[in-house]
N, CA and C of each residue as an Amber inpcrd file, in Angstrom:
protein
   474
  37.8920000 313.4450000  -6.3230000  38.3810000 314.0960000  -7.5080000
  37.4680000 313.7600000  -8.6770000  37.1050000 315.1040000  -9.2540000
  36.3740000 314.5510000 -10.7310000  36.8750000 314.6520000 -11.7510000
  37.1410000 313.2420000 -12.4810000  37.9030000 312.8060000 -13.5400000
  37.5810000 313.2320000 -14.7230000  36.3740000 314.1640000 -14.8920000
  35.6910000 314.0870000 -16.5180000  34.0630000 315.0200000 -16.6190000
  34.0070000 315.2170000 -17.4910000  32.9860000 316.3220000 -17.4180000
  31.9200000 315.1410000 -17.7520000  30.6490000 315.5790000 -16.9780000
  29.3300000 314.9340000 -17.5010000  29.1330000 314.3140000 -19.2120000
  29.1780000 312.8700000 -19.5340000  28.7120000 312.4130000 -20.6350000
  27.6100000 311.5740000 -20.7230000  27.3120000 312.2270000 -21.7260000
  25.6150000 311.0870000 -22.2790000  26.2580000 309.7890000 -22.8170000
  26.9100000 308.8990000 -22.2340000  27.4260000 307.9080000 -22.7720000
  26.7210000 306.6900000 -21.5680000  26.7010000 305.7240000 -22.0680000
  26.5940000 304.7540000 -20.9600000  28.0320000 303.7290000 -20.6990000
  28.0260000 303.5720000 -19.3150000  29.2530000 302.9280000 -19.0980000
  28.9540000 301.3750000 -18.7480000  30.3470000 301.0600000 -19.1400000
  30.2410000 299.3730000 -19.0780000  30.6390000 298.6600000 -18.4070000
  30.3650000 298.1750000 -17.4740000  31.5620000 297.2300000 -16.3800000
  31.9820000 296.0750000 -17.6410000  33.2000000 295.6940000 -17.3950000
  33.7510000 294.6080000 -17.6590000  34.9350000 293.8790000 -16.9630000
  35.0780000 292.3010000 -17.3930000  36.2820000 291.9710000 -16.4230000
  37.9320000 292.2090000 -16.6260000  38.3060000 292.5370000 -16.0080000
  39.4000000 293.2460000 -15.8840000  40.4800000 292.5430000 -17.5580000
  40.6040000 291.1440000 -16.9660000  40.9990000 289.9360000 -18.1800000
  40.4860000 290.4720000 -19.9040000  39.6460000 291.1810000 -19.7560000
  38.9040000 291.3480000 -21.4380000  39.3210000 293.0630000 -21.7400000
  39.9140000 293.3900000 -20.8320000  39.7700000 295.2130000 -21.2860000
  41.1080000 295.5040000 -22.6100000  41.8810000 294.7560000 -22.9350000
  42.6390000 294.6330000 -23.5380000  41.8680000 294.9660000 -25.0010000
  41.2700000 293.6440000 -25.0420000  39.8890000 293.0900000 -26.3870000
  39.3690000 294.4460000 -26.3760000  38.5340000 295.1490000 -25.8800000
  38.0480000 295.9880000 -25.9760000  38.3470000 297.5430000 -26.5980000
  40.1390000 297.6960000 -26.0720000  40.3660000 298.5930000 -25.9720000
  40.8230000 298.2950000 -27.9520000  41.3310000 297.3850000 -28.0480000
  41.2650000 296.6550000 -29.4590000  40.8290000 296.8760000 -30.4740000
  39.3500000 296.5240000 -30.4190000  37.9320000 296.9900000 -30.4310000
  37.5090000 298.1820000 -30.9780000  38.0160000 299.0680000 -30.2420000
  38.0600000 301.0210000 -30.4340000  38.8640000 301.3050000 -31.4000000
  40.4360000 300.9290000 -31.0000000  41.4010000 301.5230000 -32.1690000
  40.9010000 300.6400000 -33.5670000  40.4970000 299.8850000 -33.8230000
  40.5370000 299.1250000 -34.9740000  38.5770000 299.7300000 -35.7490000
  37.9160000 300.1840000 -35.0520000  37.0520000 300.9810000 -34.9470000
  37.6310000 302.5300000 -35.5620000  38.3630000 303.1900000 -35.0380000
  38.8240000 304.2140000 -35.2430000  39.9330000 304.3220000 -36.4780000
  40.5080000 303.1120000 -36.3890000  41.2760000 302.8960000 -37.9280000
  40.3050000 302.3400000 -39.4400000  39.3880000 302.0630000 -38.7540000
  38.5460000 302.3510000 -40.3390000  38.0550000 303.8190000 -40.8760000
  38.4400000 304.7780000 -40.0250000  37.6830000 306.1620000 -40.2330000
  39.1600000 307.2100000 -40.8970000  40.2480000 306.6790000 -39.9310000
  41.1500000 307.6980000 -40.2890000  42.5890000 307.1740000 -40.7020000
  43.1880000 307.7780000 -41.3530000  44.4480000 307.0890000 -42.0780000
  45.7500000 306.1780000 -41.0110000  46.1640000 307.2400000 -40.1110000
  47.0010000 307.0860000 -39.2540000  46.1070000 307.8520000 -37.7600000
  46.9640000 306.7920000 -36.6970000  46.6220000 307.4650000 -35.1500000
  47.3990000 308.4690000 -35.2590000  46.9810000 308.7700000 -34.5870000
  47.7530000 310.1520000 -33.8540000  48.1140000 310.5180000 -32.3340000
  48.4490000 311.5670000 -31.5220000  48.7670000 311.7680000 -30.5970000
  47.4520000 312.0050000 -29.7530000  46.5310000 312.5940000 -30.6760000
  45.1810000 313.4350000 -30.1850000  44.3530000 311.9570000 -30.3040000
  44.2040000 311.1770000 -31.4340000  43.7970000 309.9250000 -30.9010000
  44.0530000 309.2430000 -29.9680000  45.0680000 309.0560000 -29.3720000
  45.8310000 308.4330000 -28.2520000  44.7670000 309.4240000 -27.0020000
  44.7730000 310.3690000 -27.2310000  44.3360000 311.2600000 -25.7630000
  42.9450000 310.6470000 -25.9010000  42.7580000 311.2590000 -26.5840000
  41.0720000 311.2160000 -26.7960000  40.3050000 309.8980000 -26.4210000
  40.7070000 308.8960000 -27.2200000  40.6330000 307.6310000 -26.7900000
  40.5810000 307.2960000 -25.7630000  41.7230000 307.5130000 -24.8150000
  42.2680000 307.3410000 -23.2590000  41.3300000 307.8080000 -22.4300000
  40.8480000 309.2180000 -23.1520000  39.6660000 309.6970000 -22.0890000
  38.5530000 308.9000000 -21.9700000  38.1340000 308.5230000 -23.2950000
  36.9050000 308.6600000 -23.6550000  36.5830000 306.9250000 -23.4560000
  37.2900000 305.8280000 -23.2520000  37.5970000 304.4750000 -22.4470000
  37.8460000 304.4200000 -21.0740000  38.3390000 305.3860000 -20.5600000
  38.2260000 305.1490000 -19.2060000  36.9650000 305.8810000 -18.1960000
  36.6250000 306.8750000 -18.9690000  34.7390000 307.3020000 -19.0410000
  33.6240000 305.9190000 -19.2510000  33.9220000 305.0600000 -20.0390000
  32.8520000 304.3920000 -20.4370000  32.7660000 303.0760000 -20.0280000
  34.2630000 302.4980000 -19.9660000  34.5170000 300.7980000 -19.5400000
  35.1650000 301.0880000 -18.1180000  34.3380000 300.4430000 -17.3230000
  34.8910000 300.0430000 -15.9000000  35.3320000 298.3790000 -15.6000000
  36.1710000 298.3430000 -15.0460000  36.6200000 297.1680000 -14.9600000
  35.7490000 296.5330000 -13.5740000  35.5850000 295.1420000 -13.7130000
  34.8930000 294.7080000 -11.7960000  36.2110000 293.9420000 -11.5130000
  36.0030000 294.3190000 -10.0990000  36.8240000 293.5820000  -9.0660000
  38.1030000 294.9360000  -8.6960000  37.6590000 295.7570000  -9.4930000
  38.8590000 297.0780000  -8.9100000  38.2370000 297.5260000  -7.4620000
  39.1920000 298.0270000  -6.7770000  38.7960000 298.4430000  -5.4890000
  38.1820000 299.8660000  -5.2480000  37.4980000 300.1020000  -5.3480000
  37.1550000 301.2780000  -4.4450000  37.8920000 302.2770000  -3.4570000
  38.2610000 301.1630000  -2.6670000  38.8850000 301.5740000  -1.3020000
  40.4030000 301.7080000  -1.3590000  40.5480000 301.1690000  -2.6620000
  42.1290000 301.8420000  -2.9080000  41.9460000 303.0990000  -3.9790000
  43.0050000 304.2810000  -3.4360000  42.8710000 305.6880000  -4.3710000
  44.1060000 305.7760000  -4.8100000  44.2190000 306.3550000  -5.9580000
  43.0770000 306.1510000  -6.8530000  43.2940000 304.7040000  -7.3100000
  41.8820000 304.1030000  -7.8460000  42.1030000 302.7300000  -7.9540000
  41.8380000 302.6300000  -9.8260000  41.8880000 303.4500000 -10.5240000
  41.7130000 303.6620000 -11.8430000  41.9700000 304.5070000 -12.3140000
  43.2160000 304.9130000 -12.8590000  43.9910000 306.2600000 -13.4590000
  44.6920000 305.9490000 -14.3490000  45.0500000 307.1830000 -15.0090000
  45.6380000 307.3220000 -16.5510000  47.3970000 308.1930000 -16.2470000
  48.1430000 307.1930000 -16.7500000  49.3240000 307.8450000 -16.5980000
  49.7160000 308.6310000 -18.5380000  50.7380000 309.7890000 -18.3430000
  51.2720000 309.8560000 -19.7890000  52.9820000 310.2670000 -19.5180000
  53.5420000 309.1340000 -20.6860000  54.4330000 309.0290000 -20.4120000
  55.2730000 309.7550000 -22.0010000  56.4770000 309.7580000 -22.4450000
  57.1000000 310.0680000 -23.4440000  58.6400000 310.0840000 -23.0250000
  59.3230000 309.7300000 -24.1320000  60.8960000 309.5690000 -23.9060000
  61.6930000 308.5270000 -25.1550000  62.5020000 308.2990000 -25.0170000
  63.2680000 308.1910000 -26.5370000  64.1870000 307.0010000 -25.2880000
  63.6860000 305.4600000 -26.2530000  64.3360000 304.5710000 -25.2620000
  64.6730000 303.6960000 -26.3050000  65.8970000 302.8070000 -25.4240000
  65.9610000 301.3280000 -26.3270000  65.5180000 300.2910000 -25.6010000
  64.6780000 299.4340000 -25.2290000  64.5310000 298.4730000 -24.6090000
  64.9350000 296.6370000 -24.8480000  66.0790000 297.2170000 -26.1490000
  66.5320000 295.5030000 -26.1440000  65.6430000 294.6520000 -27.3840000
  63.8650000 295.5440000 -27.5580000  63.0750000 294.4260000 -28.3840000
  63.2730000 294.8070000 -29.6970000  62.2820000 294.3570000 -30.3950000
  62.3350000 294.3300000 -31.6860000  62.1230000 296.0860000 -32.5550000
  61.6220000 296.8130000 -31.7760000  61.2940000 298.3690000 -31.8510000
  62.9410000 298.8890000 -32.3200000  63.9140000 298.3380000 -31.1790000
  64.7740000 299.1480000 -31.1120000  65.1620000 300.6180000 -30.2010000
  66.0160000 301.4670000 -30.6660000  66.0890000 302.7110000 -30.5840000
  64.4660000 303.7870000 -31.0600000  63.7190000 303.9310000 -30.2040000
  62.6440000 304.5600000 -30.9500000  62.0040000 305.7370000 -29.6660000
  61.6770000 306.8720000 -30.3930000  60.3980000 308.0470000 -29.4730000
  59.5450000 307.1060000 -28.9110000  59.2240000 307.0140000 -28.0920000
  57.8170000 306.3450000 -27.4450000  56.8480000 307.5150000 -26.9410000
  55.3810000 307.4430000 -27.4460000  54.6530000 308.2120000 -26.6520000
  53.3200000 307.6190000 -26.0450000  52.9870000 307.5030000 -24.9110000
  52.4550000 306.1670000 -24.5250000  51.2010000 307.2940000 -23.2130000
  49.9080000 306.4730000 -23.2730000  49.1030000 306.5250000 -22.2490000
  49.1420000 305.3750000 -22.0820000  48.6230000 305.3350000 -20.3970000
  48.5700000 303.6770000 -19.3580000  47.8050000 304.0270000 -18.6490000
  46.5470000 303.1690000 -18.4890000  45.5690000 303.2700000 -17.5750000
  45.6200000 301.8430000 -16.5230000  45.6710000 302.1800000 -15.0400000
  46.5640000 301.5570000 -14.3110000  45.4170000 301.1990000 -13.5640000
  45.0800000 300.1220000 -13.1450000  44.0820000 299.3950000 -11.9630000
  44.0520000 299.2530000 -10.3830000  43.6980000 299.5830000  -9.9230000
  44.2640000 298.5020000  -8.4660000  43.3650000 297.5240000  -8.0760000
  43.3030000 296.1240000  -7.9180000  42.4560000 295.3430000  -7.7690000
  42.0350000 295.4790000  -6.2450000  41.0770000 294.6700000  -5.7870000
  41.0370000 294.2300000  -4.0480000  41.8840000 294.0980000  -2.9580000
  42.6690000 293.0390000  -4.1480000  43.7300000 292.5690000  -3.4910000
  45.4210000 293.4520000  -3.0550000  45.5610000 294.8520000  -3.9950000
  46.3330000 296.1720000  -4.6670000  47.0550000 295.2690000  -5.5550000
  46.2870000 294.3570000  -6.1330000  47.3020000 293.7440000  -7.4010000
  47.6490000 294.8830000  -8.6630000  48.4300000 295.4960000  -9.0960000
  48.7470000 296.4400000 -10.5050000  48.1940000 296.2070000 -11.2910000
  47.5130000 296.6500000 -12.2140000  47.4540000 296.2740000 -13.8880000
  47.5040000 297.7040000 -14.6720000  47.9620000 297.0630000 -15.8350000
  48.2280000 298.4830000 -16.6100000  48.0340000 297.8200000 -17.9840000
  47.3540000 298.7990000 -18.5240000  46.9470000 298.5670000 -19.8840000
  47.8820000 299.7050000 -20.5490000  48.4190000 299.6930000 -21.4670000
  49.5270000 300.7030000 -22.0040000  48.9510000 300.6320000 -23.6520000
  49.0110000 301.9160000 -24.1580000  48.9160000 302.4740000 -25.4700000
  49.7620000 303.0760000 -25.7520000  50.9350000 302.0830000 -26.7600000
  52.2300000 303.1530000 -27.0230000  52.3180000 303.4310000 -28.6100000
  52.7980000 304.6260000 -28.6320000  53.1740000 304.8240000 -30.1710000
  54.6810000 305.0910000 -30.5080000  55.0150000 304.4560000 -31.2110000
  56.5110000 304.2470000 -31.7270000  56.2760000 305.5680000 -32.7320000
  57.7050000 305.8450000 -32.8300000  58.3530000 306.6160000 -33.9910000
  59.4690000 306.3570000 -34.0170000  60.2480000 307.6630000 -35.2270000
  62.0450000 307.3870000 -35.0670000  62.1300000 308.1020000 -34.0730000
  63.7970000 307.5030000 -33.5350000  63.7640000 308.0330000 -32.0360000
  64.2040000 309.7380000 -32.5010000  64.2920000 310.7090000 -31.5710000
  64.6810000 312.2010000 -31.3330000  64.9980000 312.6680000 -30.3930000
  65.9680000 313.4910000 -30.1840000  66.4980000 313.9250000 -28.3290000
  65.5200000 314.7520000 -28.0480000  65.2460000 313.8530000 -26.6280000
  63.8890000 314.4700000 -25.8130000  63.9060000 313.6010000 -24.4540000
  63.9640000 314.3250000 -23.2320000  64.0310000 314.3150000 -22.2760000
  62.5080000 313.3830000 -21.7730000  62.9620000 312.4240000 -21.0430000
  61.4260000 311.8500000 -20.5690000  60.6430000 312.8840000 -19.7490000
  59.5570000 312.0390000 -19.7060000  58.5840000 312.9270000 -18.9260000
  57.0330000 311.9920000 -18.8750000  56.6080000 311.9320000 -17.6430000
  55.1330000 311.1920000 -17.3300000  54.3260000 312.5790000 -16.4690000
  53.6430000 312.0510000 -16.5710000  52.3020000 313.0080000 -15.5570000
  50.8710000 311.9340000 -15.3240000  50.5410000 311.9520000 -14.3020000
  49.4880000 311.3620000 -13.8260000  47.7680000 312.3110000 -13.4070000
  46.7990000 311.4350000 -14.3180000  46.0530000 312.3490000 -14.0180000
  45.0210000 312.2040000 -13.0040000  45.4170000 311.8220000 -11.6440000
  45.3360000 312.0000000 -10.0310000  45.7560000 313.5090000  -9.9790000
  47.1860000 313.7370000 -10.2820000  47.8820000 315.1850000 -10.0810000
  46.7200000 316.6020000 -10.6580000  45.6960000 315.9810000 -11.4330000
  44.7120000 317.1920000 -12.0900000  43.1990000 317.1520000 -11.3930000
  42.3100000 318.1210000 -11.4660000  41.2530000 317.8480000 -11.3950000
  40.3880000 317.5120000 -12.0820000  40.5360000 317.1360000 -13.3790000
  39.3640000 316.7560000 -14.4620000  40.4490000 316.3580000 -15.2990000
  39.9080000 315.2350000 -16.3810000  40.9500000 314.4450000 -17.5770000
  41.1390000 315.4530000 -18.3600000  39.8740000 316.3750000 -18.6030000
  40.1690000 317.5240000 -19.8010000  41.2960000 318.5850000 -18.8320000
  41.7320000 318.5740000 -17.9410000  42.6230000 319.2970000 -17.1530000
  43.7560000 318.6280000 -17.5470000  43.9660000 317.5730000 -16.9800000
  45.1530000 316.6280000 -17.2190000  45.1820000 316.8060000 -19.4730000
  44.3580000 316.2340000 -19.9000000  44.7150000 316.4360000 -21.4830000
  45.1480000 317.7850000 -21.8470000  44.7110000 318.9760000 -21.2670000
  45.0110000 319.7350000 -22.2300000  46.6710000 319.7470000 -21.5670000
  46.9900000 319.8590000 -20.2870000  48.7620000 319.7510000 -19.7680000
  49.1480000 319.0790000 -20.6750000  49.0050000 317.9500000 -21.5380000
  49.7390000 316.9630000 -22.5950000  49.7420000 317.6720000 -23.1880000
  48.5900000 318.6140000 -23.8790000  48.8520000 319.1560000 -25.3920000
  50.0380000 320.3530000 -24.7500000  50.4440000 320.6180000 -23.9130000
  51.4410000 321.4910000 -23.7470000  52.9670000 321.3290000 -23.3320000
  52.9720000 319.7930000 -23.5230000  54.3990000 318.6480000 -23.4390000
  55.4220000 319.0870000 -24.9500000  56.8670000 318.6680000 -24.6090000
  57.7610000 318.1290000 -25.5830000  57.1960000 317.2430000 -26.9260000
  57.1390000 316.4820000 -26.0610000  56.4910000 315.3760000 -26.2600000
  55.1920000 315.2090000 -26.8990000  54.4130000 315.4450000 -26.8120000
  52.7710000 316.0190000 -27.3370000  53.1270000 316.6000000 -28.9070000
  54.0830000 317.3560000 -28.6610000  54.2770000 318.5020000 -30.1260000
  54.4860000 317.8440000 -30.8740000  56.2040000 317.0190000 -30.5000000
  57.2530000 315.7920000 -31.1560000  56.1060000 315.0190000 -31.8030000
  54.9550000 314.0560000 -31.2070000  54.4720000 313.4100000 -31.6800000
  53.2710000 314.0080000 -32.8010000  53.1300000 314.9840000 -32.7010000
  52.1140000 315.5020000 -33.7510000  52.9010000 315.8300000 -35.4060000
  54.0460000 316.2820000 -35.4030000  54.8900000 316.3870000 -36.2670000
  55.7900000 314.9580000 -36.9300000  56.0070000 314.2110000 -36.1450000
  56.4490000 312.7250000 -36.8480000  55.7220000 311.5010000 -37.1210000
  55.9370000 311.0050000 -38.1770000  55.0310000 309.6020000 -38.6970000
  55.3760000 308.4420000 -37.6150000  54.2610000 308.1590000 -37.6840000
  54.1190000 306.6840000 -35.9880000  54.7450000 305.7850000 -37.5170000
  55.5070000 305.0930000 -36.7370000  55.8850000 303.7400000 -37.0600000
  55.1220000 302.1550000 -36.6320000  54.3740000 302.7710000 -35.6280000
  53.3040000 301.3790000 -35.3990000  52.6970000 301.9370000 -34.0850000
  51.8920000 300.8810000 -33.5730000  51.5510000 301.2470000 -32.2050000
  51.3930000 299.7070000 -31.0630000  51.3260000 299.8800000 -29.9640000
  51.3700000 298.5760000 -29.0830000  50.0820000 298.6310000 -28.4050000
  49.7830000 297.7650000 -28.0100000  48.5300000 297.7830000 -27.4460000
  48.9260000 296.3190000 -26.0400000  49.5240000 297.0420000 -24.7450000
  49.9620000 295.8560000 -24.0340000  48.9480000 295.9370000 -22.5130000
  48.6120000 294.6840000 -22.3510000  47.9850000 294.5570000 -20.8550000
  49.1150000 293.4820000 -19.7890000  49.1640000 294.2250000 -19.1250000
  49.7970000 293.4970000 -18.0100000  49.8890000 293.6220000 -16.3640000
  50.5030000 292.9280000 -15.8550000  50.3970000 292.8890000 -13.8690000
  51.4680000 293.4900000 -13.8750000  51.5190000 294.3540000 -12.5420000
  52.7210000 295.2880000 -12.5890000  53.4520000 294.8510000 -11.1360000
């Protein structure tokens, strides 16, 4: 499956442990240029990091062993957020070993009735395939029209 159209970019291996920092790195990069993220930042970003930083020690031989999930839905999870919209990309690992990892980019808002919904972009043939299906979500719209209340930036084993 091809994930992405030909870029003049050079890509970076790094270790799996640092992609967090990195991804860090970008948004805080990208927040000196523009006021607030956005939904289209969130995509764009997502693409345009998992094009360029490769993680080592991911497997090969597991498929897909590096993919981008998108998720959206109006949850409470108990923390400090509360009741809030979540609209979130996760770019998910599989190590050697099929250990999980998922790096998650979520954006908070106030919450709004809206039905969840994920899509994985394995299910597409190219990321710009899979992105433009987002720009045609609930969810996608919801978030272009309401002010983010913050954003998360979480790495973890799944």
């Amino acid at each position: 499956m091809q994930h992405s159209k030909t870029v003049d970019t050079m890509t970076k291996t790094i270790l799996l442990n640092t992609i967090e920092k990195e991804y860090q790195l970008e948004i805080e990069k990208l927040l000196q240029t523009v006021q607030s993220l956005t939904a289209d930042h969130a995509i764009e970003l997502s693409k345009k990091l998992h094009s360029e930083i490769k993680a080592k020690g991911i497997s090969p031989n597991v498929h897909p062993d590096d993919m981008l999930l998108f998720q959206y839905g109006t949850y409470n999870w108990g923390e400090e957020s509360g009741q809030h919209f979540s609209f979130n990309i996760t770019r998910q690992f599989s190590k050697k070993n099929f250990d999980l990892f998922q790096l998650s980019l979520t954006f908070l808002f106030e919450p709004v009735t809206v039905n969840s919904y994920n899509s994985w972009s394995m299910d597409f043939q190219t990321l710009d395939e899979w992105s433009d299906h987002i720009k045609t979500t609930e969810g996608y719209q919801l978030a272009k029209t309401l002010n983010l209340k913050t954003y998360k930036l979480t790495f973890s084993k799944v």
